[in-house]
Structure formats: structure tokens, C-alpha cells
N, C-alpha and C positions, 0 to 999 in steps of 0.2 A: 481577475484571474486570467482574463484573456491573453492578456501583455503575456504574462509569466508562459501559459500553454503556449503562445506562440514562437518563444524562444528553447520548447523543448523538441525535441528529438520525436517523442509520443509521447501523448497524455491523455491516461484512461480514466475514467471511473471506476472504481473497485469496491472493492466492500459489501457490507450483508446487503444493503442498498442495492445492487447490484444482482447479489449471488442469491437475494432471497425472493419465493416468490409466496404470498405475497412478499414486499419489501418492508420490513419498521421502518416508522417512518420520525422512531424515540432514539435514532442511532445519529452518530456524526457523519456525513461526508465526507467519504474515503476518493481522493487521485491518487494512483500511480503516474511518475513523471522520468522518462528514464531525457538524462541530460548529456548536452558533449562535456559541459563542464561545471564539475560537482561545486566549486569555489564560486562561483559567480550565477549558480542557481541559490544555494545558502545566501549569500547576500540580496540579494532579488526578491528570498523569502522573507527576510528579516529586516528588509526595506520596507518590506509590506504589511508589518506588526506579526508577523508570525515568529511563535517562540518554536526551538529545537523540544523534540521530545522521544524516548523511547518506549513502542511498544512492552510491556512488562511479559507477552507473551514470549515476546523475541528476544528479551534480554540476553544480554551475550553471543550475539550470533549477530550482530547489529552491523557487521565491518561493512555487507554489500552496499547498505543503504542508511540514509539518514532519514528521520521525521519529523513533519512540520505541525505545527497546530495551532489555529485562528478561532479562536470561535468554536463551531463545530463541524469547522473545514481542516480534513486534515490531509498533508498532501507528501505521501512516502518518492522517497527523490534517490536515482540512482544511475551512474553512467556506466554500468554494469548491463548490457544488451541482454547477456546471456541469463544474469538473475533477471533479469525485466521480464523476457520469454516464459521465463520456469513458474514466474510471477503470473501471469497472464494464464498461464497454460490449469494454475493451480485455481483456479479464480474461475476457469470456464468450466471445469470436474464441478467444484463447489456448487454452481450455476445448474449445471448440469442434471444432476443428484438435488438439487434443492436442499439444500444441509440447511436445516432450520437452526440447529442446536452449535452454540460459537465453538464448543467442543471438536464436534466434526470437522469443524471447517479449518478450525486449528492443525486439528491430526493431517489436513489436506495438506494444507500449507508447509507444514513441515515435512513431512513426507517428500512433497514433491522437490522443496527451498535446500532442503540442507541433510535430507535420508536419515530423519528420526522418526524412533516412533515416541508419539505424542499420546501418553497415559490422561493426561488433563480431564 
């Protein structure tokens, strides 16, 4: 994953890994990867055995970013600066608060991603 991070723009950690404390340690491995160029990070992934996948949380809402999934690495990919920020911003609240419940974190996310409210 080095190669890959090293040709992005940022490359975070994300995820309840992350935003939880303590962290499960039964969850996959979440990156956020924001790129100059969405074409040739896709292929970089999928040179790397990674299949494309969507979130079912995010279904439909899916245009800013794409997701990758290895194993249980999974690595959301976006040249979208501005969702990257909203991204990050939503993910340190989450951190923040300690949202244990994927519920919460969801509502976060959405809320801050795209100004829904998340019923889930």
C-alpha cells in the first residue's frame, strides 16, 4: 500500500478503527485516499487485486468517490478535495463523540457528506 499512498494527494486512516475508542478490532480496514487522478488510482487498485465496491450505506450518493476492497482493506478513493475535507471533518466529530454505535456514525457522515438526515 505504500507505492499506492505514495502516489496520492493524502492518505488517511478512517473508519470505526479510527473513530472508535476503544477500536474493534472484528472490523475491516478503512483508507481514505483523496487523488489528482481518479483513472489511474482505479487502475493502481485493481493492479493490486482490489475489487470496486459500494458502500450499501452510501448507495446512490456514490458520484464523489469510488471504493476499493482487498481483503479487509478497504480503501475509499476521491479527487474531490472538498468531499475529502467534509470527509475527514465528519470522521474527527465521530472520533470526537466516540460514536460506538455504526448508526451514529452514519447520521455523522451523512449529515456532514451530503445534509441528510440519517433515520438508520
Amino acid at each position: 500500500m505504500d507505492e499506492f499512498a505514495a502516489k496520492c494527494l493524502r492518505y488517511e486512516p478512517v473508519g470505526s478503527r479510527v473513530t472508535c475508542n476503544p477500536p474493534p478490532m472484528d472490523t475491516d480496514e478503512d483508507f481514505l485516499a483523496l487523488v489528482p487522478d481518479e483513472d489511474a488510482a482505479w487502475e493502481h487498485l485493481l493492479g493490486m487485486g482490489f475489487e470496486t465496491g459500494t458502500d450499501a450505506d452510501y448507495d446512490g450518493m456514490a458520484s464523489n468517490f469510488i471504493s476499493f476492497k482487498r481483503g479487509a482493506t478497504n480503501v475509499i478513493v476521491t479527487a474531490d478535495a472538498d468531499w475529502f475535507c467534509k470527509f475527514m471533518a465528519a470522521s474527527h466529530v465521530a472520533k470526537r463523540l466516540n460514536l460506538l454505535k455504526k448508526a451514529d456514525r452514519i447520521a455523522v457522515f451523512q449529515a456532514v457528506l451530503y445534509s441528510n438526515i440519517y433515520e438508520g
